[in-house]
C-alpha positions as CSV (number, residue, x, y, z in Angstrom):
1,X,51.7,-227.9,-23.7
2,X,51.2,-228.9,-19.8
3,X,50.4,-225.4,-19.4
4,X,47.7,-225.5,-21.9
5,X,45.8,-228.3,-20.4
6,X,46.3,-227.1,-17.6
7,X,44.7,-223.5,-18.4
8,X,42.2,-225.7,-20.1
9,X,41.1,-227.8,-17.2
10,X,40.7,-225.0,-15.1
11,X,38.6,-223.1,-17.3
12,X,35.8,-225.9,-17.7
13,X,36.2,-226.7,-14.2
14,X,34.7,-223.2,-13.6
15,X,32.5,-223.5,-16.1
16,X,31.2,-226.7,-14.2
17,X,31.4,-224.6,-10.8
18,X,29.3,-221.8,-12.5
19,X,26.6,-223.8,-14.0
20,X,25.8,-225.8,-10.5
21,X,25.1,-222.6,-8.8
22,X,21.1,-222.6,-7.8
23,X,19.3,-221.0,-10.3
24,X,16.6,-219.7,-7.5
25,X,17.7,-217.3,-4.6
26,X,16.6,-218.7,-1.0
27,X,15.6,-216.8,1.2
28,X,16.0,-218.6,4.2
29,X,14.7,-221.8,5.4
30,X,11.8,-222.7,7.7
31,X,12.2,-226.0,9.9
32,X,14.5,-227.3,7.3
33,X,13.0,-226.9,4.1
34,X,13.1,-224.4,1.1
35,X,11.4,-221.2,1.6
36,X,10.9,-218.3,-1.1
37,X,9.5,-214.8,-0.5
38,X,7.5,-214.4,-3.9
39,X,5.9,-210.7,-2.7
40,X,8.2,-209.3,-5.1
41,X,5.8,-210.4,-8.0
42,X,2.8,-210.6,-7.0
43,X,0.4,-208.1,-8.0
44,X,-0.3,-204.7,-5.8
45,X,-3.9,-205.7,-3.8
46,X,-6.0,-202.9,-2.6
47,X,-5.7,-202.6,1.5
48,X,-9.2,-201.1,1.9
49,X,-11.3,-203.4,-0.6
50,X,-9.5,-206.7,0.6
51,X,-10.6,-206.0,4.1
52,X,-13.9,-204.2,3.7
53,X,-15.0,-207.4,1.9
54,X,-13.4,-209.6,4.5
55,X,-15.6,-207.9,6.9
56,X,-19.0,-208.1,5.0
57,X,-17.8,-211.7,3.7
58,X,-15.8,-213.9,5.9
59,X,-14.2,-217.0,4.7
60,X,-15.7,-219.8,6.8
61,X,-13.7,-223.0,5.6
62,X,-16.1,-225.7,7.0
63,X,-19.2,-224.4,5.5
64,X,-19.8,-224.5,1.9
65,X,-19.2,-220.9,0.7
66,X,-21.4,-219.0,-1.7
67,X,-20.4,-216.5,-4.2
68,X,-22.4,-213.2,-5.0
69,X,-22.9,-212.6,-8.7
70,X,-22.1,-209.0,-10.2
71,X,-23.5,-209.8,-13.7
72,X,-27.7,-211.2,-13.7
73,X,-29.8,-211.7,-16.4
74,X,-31.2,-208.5,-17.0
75,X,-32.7,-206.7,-20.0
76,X,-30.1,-206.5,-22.7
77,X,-29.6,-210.4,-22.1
78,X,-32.8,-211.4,-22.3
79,X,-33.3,-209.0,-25.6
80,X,-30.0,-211.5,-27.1
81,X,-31.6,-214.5,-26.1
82,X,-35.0,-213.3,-28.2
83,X,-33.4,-212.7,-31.3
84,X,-31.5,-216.1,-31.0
85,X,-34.9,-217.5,-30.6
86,X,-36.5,-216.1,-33.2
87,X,-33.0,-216.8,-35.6
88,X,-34.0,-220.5,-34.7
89,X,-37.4,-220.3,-35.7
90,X,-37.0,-219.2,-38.8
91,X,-34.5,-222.4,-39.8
92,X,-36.4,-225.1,-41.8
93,X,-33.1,-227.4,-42.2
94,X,-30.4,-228.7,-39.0
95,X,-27.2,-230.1,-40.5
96,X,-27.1,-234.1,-39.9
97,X,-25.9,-236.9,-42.1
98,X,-27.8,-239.4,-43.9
99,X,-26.7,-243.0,-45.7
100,X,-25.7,-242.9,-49.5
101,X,-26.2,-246.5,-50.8
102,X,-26.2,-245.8,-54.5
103,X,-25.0,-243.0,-56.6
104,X,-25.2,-243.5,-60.7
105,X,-26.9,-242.1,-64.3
106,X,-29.1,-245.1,-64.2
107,X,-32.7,-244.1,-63.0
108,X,-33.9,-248.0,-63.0
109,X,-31.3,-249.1,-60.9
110,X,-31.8,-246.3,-58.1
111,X,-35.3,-247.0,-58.0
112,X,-34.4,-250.6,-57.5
113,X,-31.6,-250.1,-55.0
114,X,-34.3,-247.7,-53.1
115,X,-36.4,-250.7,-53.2
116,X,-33.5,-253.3,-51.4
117,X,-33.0,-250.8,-49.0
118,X,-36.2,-250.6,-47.9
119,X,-36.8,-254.1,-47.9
120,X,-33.3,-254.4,-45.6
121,X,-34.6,-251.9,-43.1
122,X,-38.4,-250.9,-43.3
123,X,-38.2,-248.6,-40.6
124,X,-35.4,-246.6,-42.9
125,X,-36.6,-244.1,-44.8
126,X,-35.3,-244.3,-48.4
127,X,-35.4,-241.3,-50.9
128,X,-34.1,-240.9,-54.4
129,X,-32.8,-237.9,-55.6
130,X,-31.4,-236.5,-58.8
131,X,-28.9,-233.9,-59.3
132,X,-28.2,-233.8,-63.0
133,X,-26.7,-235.9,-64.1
134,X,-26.9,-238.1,-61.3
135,X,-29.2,-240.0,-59.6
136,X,-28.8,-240.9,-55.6
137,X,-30.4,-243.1,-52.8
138,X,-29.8,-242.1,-49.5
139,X,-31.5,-243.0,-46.4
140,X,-32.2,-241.8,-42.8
141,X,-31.7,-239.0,-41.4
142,X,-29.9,-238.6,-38.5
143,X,-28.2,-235.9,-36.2
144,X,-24.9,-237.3,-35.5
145,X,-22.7,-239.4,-37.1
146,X,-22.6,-241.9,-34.5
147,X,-26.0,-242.4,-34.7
148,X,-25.8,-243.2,-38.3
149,X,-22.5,-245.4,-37.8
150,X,-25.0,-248.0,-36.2
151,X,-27.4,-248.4,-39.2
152,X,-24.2,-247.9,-41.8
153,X,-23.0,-251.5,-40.4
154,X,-26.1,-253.5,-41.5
155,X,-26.2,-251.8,-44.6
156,X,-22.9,-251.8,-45.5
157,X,-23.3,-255.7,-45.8
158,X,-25.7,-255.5,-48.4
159,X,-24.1,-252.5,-50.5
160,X,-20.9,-252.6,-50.2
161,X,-20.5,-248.5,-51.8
162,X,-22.5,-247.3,-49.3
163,X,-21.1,-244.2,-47.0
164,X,-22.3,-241.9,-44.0
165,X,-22.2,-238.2,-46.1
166,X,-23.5,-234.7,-44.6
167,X,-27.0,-233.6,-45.3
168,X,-29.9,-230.8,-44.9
169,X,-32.4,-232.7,-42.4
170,X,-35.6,-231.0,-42.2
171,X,-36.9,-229.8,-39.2
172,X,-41.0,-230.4,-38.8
């Protein structure tokens, strides 16, 4: 039994031993501290181009240094950038979100929630639209839904169903 334990406590005090060997090989220290030699893995560099373009180009660390490009516009890019133009051209309608205060079957009451609204905010502009068998008053159109967060507060006071919902906004 003492010979078990024993056994036992030698084999996890080498275990302990093992583990709290560095995990990193040193190569040597400089003035004290740890040093590596990582040239192992680095990548292969190519002799002649490194210092044909240290030549042409020298490093000047107390100037601010300028890069040359490879890739300019040229032809092909600006023949990309035409077609994206003309892509854009031909859209009518830009993604953006607009306010819907009222959504219901009763024409009468959109028509007089469209007239509240614009009696809340005159500079709003309200529209009422049907989409059988619905009918539904949004207003203003705007790009982002930030923007319409800041008009969604007043008129949230007012009509409590209201809610910012994705839209088609024209483009003029």
């Amino acid at each position: 039994m003492i010979m078990q334990n024993l056994l036992y406590y030698l084999l996890v005090f080498c275990l302990v031993l093992g583990g709290c060997a560095p995990s990193q090989k040193t190569t040597g220290t400089q003035g004290g501290k740890y040093h590596e030699d990582l040239s192992g893995v680095r990548p292969p560099i190519d002799d002649e181009v490194a210092t044909d373009s240290l030549k042409s180009n020298p490093v000047k660390r107390d100037t601010k240094t300028y890069v040359e490009t490879k890739y300019t516009v040229n032809q092909q890019l600006d023949t990309v950038l035409d077609s994206i133009d003309r892509i854009n051209l031909k859209r009518q309608f830009i993604d953006g979100f607009t306010i819907q205060v009222y959504s219901g079957l009763k024409r009468d009451e959109a028509l007089l929630v469209k007239k509240d609204l614009t009696l809340l905010m005159p500079d709003l502009e309200a529209d009422v639209h049907y989409n059988q068998p619905n009918f539904r008053v949004r207003g203003g159109k705007y790009f982002t839904q930030l923007e319409a967060q800041k008009d969604f507060q007043t008129i949230k006071a007012m009509f409590p169903n209201a809610i910012i919902v994705p839209d088609k906004i024209s483009i003029k």
